[in-house]
Backbone as CSV, one residue per row, in Angstrom:
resi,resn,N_x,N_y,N_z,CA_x,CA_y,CA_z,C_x,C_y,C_z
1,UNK,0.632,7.117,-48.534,-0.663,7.772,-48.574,-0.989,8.317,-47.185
2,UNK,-1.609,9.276,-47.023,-2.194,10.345,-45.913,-3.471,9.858,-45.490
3,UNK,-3.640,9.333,-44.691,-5.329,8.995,-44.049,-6.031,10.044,-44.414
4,UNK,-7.510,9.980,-44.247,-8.023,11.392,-44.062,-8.114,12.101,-42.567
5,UNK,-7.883,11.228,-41.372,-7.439,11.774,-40.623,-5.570,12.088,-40.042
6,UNK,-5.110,12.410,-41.436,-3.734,12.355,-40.942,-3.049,13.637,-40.408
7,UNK,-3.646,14.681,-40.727,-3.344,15.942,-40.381,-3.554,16.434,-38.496
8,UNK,-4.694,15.004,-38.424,-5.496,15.495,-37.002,-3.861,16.003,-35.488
9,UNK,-2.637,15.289,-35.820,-2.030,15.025,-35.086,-1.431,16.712,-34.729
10,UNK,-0.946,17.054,-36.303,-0.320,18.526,-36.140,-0.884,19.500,-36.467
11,UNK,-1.933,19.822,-35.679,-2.773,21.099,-36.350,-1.926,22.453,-36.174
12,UNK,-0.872,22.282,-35.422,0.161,23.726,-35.551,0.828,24.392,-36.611
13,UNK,0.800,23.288,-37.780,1.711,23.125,-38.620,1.507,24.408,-39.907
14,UNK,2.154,25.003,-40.030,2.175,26.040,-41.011,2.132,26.609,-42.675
15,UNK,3.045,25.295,-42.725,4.055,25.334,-43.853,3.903,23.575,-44.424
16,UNK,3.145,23.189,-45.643,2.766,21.868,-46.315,3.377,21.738,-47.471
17,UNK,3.999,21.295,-48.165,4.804,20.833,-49.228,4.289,19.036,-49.499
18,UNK,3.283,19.197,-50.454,3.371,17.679,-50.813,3.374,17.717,-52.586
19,UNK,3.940,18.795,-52.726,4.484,19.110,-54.396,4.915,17.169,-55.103
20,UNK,4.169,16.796,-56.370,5.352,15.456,-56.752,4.710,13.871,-56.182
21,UNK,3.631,14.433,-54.949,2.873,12.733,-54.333,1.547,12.888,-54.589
22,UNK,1.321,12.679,-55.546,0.089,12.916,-56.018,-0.576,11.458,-55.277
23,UNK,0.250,10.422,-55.104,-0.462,9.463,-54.241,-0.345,9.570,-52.761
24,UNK,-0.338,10.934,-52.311,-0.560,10.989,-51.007,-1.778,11.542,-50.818
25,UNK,-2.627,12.197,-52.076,-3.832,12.642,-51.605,-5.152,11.480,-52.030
26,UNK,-4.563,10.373,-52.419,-5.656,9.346,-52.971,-6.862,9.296,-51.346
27,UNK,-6.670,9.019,-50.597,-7.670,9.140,-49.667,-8.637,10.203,-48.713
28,UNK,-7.818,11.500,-49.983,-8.425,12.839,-49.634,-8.212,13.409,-47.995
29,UNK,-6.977,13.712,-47.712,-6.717,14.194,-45.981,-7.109,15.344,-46.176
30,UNK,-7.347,15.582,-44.541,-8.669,16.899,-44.432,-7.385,17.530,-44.084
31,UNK,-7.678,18.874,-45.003,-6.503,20.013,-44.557,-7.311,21.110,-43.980
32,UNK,-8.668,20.996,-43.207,-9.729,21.340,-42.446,-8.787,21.128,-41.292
33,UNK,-8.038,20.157,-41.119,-7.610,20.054,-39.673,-6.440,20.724,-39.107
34,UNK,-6.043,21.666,-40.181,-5.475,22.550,-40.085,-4.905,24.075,-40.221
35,UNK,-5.972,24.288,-39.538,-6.452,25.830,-38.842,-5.283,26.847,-39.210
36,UNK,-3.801,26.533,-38.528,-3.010,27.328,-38.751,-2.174,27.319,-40.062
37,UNK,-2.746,26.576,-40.801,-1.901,25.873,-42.330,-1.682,27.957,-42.614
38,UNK,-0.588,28.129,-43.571,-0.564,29.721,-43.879,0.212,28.954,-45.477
39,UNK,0.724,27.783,-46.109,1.479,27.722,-46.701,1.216,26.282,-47.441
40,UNK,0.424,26.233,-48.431,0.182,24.942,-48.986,0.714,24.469,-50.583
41,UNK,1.348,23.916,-50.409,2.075,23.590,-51.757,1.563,22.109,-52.162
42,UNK,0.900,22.371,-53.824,-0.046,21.053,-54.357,0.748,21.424,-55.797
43,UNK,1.897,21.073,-56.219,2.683,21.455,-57.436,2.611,19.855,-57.860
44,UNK,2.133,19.851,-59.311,2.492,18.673,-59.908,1.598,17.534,-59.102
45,UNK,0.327,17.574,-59.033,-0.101,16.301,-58.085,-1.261,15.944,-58.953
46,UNK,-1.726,16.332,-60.385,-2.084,15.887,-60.956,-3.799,16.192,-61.015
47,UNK,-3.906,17.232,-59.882,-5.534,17.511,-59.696,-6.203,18.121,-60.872
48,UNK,-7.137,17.770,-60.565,-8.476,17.985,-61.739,-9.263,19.210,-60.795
49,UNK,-9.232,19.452,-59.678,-9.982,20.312,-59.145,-8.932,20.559,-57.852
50,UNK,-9.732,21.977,-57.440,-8.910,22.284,-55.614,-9.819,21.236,-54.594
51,UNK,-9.124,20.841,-53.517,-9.874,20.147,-53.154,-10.407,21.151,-52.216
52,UNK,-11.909,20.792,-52.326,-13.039,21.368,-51.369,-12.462,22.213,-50.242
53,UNK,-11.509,21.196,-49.162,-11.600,21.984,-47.608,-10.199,22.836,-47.587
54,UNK,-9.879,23.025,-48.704,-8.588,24.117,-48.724,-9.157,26.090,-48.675
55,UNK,-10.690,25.770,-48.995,-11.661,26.877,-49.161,-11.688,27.481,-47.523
56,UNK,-11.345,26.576,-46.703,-11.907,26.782,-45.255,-10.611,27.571,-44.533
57,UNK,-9.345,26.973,-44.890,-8.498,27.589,-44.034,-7.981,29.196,-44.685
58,UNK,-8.103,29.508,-43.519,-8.546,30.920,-43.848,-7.111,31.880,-43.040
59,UNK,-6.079,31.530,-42.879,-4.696,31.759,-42.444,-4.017,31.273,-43.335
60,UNK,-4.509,30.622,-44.712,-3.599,30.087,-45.715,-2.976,32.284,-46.650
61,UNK,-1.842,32.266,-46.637,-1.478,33.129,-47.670,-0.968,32.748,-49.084
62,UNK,-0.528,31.064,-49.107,0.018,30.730,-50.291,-0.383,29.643,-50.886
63,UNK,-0.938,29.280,-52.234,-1.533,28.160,-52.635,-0.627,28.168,-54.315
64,UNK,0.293,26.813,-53.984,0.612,26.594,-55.339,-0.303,25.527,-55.740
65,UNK,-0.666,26.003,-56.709,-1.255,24.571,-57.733,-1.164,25.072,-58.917
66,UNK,0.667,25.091,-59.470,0.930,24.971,-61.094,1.465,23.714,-61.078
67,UNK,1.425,23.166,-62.571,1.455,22.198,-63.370,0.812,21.240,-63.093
68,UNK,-0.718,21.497,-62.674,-1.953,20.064,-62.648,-2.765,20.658,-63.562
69,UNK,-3.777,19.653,-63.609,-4.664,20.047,-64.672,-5.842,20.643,-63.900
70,UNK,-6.070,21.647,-63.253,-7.559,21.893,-63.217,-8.102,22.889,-64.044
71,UNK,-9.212,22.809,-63.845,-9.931,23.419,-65.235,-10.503,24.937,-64.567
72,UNK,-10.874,24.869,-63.406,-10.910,26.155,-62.560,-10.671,26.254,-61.083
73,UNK,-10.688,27.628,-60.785,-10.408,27.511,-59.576,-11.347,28.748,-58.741
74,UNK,-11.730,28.252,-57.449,-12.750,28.823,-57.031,-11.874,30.225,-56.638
75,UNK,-13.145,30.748,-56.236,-12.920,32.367,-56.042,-12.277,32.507,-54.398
């Protein structure tokens, strides 16, 4: 599992793949803490919703989230 401050260390980091650990987001890590994120992969993790602070990074170009269940997805 991912603290919610677990991201704080590599905010350089670009490129996220946690496709398959759906128990790495049980304590909700802030992906707020990463500014330069451009590449977030949430495949198969079982979400019911996007989480909130994925709205913020704003250098993201790629967001997988197929095969979870959410019911929508923000604009």
């Amino acid at each position: 599992m991912i603290p919610s401050n677990g991201f704080e260390v590599v905010p350089k980091l670009q490129i996220l793949d946690l496709s398959g650990n759906a128990a790495s987001l049980l304590d909700g890590p802030a992906f707020s803490s990463l500014p330069n994120l451009q590449e977030l992969y949430l495949r198969k993790m079982g979400l019911t919703e996007v989480p909130s602070d994925i709205l913020g990074l704003h250098q993201l170009r790629i967001l997988a989230l197929s095969q979870n269940s959410l019911q929508s997805v923000p604009e």
